[in-house]
C-alpha positions as CSV (number, residue, x, y, z in Angstrom):
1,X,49.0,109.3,60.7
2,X,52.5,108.7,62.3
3,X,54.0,111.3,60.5
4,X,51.2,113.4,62.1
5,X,52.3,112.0,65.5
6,X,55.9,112.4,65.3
7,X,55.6,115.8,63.8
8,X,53.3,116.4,66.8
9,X,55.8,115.3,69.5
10,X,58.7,117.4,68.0
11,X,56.5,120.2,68.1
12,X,56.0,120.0,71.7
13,X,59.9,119.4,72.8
14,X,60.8,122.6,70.9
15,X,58.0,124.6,72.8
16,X,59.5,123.1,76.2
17,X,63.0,123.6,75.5
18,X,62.1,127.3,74.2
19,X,59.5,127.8,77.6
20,X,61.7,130.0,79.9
21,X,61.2,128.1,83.0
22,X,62.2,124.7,81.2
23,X,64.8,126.0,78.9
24,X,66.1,127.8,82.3
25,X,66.4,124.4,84.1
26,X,68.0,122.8,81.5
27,X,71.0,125.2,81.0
28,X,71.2,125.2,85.1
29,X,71.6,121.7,84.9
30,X,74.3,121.1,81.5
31,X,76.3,124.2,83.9
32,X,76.4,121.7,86.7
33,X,77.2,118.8,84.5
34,X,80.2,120.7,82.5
35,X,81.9,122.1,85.8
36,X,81.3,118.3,87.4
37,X,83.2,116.8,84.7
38,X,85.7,120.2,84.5
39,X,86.4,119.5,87.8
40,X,87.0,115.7,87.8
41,X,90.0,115.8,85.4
42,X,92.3,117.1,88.6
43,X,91.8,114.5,90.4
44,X,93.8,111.0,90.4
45,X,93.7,108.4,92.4
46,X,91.7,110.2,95.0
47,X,93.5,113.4,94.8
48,X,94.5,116.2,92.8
49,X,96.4,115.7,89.8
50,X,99.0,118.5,90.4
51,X,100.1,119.3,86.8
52,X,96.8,119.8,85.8
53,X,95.9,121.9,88.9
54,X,98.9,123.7,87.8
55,X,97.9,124.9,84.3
56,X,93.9,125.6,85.6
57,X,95.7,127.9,88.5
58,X,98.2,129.8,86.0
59,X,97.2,129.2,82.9
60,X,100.9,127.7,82.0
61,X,102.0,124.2,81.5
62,X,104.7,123.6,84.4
63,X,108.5,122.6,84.6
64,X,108.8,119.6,87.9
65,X,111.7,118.4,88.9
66,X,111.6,115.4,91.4
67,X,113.1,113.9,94.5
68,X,112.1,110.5,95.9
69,X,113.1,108.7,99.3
70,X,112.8,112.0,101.0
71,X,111.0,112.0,104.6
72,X,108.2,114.1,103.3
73,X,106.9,115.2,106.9
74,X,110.3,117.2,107.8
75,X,110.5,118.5,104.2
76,X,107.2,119.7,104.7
77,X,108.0,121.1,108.3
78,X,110.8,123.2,106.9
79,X,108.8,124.5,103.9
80,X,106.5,125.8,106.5
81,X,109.3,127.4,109.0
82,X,111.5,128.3,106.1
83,X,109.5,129.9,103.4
84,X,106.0,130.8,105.2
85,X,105.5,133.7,103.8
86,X,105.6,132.7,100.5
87,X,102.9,130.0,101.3
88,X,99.5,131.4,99.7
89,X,97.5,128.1,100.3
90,X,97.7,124.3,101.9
91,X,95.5,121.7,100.5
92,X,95.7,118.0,102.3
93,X,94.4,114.0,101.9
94,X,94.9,112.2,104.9
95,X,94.2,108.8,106.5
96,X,93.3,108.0,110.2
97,X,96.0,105.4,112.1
98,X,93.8,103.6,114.1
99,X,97.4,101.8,115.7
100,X,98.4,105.8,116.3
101,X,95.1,107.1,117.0
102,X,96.2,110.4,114.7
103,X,95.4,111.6,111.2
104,X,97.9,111.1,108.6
105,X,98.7,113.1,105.6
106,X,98.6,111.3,102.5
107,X,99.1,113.6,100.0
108,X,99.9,117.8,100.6
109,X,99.9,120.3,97.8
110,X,101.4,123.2,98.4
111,X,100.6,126.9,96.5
112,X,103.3,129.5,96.6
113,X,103.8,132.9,95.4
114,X,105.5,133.7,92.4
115,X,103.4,130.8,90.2
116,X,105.0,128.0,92.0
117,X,104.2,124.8,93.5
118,X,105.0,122.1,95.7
119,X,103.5,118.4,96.0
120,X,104.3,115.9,98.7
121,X,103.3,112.6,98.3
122,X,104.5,109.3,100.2
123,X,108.2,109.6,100.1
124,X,108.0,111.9,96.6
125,X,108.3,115.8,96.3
126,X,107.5,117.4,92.9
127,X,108.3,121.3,92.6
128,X,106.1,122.7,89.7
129,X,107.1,126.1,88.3
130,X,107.5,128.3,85.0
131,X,110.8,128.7,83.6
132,X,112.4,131.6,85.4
133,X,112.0,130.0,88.7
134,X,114.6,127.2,87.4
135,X,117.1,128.3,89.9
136,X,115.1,128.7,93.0
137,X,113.7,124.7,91.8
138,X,117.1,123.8,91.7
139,X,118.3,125.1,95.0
140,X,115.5,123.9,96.7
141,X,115.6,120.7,95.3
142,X,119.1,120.3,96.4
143,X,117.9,121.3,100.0
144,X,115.7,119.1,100.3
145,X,118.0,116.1,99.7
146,X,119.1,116.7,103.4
147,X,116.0,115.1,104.7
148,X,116.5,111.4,102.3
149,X,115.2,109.0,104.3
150,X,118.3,106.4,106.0
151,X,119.0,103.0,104.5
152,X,117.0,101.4,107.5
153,X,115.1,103.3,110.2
154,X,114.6,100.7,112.5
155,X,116.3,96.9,112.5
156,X,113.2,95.0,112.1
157,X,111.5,97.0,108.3
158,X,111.0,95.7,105.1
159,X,110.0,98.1,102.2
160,X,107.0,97.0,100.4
161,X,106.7,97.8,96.2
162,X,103.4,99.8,95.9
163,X,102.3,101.5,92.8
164,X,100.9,104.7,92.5
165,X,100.5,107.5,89.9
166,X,104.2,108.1,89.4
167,X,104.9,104.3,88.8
168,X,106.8,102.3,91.8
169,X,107.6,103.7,95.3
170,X,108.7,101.8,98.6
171,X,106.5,101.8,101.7
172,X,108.5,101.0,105.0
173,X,106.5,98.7,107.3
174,X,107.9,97.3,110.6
175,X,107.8,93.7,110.8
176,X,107.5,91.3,113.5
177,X,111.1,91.4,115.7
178,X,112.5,87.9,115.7
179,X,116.0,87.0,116.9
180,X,116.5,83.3,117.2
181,X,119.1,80.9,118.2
182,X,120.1,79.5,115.3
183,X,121.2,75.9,116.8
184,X,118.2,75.8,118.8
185,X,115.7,76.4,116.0
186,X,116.7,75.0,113.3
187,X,118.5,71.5,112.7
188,X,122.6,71.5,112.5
189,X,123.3,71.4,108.9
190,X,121.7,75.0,108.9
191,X,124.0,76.8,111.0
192,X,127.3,76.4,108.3
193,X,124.7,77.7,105.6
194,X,122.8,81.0,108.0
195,X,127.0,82.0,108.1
196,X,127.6,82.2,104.5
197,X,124.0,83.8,103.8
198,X,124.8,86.5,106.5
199,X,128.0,87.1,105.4
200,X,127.1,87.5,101.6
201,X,124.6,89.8,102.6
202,X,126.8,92.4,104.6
203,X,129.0,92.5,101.7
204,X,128.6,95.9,99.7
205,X,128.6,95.5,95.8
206,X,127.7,91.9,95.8
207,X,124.8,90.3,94.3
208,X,123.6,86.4,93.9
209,X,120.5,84.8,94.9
210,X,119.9,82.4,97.9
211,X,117.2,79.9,97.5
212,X,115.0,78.7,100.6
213,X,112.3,75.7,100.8
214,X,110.8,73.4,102.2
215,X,107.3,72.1,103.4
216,X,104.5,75.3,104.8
217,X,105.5,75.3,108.6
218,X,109.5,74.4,108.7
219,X,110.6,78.4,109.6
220,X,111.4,79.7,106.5
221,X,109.3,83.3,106.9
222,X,110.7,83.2,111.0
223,X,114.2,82.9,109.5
224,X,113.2,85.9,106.8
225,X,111.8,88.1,110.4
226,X,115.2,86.9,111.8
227,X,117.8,87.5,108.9
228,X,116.3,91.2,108.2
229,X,117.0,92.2,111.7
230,X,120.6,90.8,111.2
231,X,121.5,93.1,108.4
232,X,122.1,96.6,107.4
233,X,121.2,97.1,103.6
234,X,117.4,98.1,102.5
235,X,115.3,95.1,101.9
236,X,112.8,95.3,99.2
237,X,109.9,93.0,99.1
238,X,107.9,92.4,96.2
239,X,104.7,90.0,95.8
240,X,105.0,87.1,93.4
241,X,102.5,89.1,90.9
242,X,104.9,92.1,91.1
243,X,108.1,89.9,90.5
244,X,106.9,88.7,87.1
245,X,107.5,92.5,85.9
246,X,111.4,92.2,86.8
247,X,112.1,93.8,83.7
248,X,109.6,96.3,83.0
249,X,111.3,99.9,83.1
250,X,109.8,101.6,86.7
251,X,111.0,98.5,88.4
252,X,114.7,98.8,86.8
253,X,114.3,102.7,87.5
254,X,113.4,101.6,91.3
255,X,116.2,99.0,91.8
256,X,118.1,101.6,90.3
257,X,117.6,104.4,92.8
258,X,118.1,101.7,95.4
259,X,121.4,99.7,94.7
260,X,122.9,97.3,97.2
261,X,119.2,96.6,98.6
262,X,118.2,92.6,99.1
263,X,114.9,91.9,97.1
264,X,112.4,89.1,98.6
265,X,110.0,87.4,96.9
266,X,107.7,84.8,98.8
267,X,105.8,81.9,97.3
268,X,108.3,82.6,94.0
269,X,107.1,79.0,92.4
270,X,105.7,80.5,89.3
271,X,108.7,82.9,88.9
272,X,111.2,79.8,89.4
273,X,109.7,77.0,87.2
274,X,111.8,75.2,84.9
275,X,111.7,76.8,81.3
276,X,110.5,73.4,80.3
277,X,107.5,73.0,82.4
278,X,106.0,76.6,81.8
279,X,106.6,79.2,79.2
280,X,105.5,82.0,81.1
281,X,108.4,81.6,83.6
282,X,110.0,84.5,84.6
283,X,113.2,83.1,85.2
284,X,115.1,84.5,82.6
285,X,114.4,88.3,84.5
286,X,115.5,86.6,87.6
287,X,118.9,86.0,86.1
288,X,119.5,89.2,84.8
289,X,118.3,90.9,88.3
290,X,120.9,88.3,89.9
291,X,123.4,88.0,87.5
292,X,123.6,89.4,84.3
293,X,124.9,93.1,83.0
294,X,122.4,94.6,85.1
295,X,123.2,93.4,88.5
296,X,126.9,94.4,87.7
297,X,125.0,98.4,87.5
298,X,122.7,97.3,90.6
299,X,124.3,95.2,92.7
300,X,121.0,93.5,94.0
301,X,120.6,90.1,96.1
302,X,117.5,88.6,95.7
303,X,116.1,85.8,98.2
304,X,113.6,83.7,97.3
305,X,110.9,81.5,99.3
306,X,108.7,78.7,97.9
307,X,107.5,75.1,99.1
308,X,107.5,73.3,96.2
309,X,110.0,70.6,94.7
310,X,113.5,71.8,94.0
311,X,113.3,69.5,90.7
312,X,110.3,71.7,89.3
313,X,112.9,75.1,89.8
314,X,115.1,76.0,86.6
315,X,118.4,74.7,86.9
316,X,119.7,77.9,86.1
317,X,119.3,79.7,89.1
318,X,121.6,77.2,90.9
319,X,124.5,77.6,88.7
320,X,127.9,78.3,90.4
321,X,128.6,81.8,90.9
322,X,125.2,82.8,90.6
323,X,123.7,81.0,93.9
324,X,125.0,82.1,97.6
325,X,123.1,79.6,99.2
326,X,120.2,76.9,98.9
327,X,118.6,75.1,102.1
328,X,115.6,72.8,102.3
329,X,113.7,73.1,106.1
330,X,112.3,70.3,106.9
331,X,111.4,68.7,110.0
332,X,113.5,69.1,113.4
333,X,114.8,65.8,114.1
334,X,113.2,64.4,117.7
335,X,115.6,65.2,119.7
336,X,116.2,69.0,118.5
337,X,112.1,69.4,118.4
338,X,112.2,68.4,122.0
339,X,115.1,70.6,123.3
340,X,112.9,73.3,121.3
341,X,110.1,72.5,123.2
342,X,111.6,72.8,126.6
343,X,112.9,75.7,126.2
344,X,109.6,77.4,125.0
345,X,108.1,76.1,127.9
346,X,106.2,73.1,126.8
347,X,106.4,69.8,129.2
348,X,105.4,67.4,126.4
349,X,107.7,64.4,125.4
350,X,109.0,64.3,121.5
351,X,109.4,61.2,120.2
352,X,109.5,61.7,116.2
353,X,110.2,65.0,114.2
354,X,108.1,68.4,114.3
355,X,108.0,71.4,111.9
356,X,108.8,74.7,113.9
357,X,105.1,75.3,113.6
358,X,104.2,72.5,115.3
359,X,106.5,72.7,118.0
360,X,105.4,76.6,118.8
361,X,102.0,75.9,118.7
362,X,101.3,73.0,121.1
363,X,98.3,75.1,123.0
364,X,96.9,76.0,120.1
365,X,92.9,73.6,119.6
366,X,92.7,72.3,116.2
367,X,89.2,72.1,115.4
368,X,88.8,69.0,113.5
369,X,85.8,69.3,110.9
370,X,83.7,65.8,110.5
371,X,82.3,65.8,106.6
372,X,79.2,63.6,106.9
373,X,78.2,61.9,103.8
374,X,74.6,62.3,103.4
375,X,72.6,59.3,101.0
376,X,69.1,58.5,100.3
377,X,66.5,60.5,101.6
378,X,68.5,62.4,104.0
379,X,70.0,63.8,100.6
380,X,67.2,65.1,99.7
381,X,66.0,66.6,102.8
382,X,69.6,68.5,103.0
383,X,68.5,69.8,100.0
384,X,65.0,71.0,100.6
385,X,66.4,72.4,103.9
């Protein structure tokens, strides 16, 4: 009987696979899926993967050659000015800027004549072509070097480490603008110490790596805002995730393409620990960025933030020769927490010591949260409620 059944149900999906309106529908629909997924292998991350838009336009795998810190927007505008004739077709990802209230182009791919093509992306350009374009790459690509971006645009940047589908590439964000008076800020053992981290820092083929602390609140990110204003090389700032890959190869590549750059890391705790507390530390990176054979080829500075104990950090990183400069914030004492005050406009008297925080945020309301402890039956009415 159930072979009966089976044999009966097999029998009707050949008839409705072989009916033309079915068997119709059907191929309709496996087109649609096949040219779906066809078309979802060039794109990546969003956007068109160029090589393989590439080969699906001219049926050839393509020679690139590429150029990074370039300022993509005038290498664009000369393409345009420069070779329009040759341009058969534009295709663009953008973003809107709600701060600029304009459309920004993410990501342009342009098609030329002559089985060539051109991709700009953040501060990358990629020149796809077949082989007896070479020169024309090579020409190019050495034309477009006139438009790398400058060490620093404006006084107040930091470049941020992003990843995309190239590996690693610097995004320049302006920061806050901070210029402080040093003696009036900060407590007087700091000023000997801001000289020699200033003057380190100006010095071109140096390296070393300065170590600030202290309790959340004390001014170490408003000395950060301060100190980048105050120099002139490229700073790089990495997240404490990011800075556990020190060593992995597009990060070397990337400090490569960018020596005598300063690299930040915040909240660096995890990085910093003593080998003995925690065997995932990623000090012994640290000292090769800072110190070892690879800084000699780099010639990277590295400042680090964190809050917690200076006995928890590996001793290493405070060895002679390696270290420019440690300082713990703390507190200002009374007297320097109420000259601050004054002269930030506050009228309130300062009898004991203040963090910087504190002191700058006297207006500020603090709501204070009551936790009620609930027993008995009001428990268990909280509970039904």
């Amino acid at each position: 009987m159930e072979t009966v059944i089976i044999a009966g149900i097999f029998g009707m999906l050949i008839f409705l696979i072989y009916s033309p309106g079915i068997s119709g529908y059907l191929a309709k629909q496996y087109r649609r899926m096949r040219l779906k997924r066809s078309a979802s292998i060039f794109f990546e991350h969003g956007y068109l993967n160029d090589n393989l838009f590439f080969l699906h336009q001219f049926k050839q795998v393509p020679n690139t050659s590429d150029i990074d810190e370039i300022d993509t927007a005038k290498a664009l505008q000369y393409l345009r000015n420069d070779h329009q004739s040759a341009i058969i077709d534009i295709y663009q990802a953008s973003s809107f800027n709600r701060d600029r209230n304009v459309q920004e182009f993410n990501d342009t791919l342009v098609i030329l004549t002559g089985k060539r093509m051109i991709t700009f992306s953040g501060n990358w350009v990629t020149i796809l072509y077949t082989s007896h374009c070479f020169q024309w790459a090579d020409d190019l690509i050495k034309t477009l070097n006139q438009f790398r971006l400058p060490e620093k645009e404006e006084d107040f940047e930091i470049n941020i480490i992003t990843a995309n589908s190239r590996g690693l590439e610097l995004k320049r964000m302006p920061i806050k603008p901070t210029r402080l008076d040093i003696g009036l800020y900060y407590n007087d053992d700091f000023a000997a110490i801001d000289e020699v981290i200033k003057q380190r820092l100006a010095t071109q083929n140096d390296k070393g790596i300065v170590l600030l602390h202290g309790l959340p609140g004390t001014g170490k990110t408003t000395y950060l805002r301060h100190l980048v204003g105050t120099i002139k090389k490229k700073v790089l700032f990495v997240s404490p995730s990011v800075a556990g890959n020190l060593m992995n190869p597009d990060f070397i590549d990337l400090l490569i393409d960018n020596p005598n750059s300063i690299l930040v890391i915040e909240d660096a705790e995890n990085i910093m620990m003593d080998r003995k507390f925690n065997s995932d530390s990623s000090v012994s990176n640290l000292l090769n960025i800072s110190d070892g054979l690879l800084s000699d080829c780099m010639n990277v500075q590295v400042i680090c933030t964190f809050n917690s104990s200076l006995n928890l950090i590996d001793p290493a990183l405070m060895r002679k020769g390696r270290l420019i400069a440690r300082y713990e914030f703390g507190k200002l004492t009374a007297a320097k927490a109420q000259a601050l005050s004054l002269s930030l406009g506050y009228d309130s008297a300062v009898s004991q010591p203040m963090t910087l925080a504190e002191i700058t945020s006297q207006n500020e309301v603090t709501e204070i949260l009551r936790k009620v402890e609930v027993i008995g039956f009001r428990r268990t009415e909280s509970m039904m409620n």
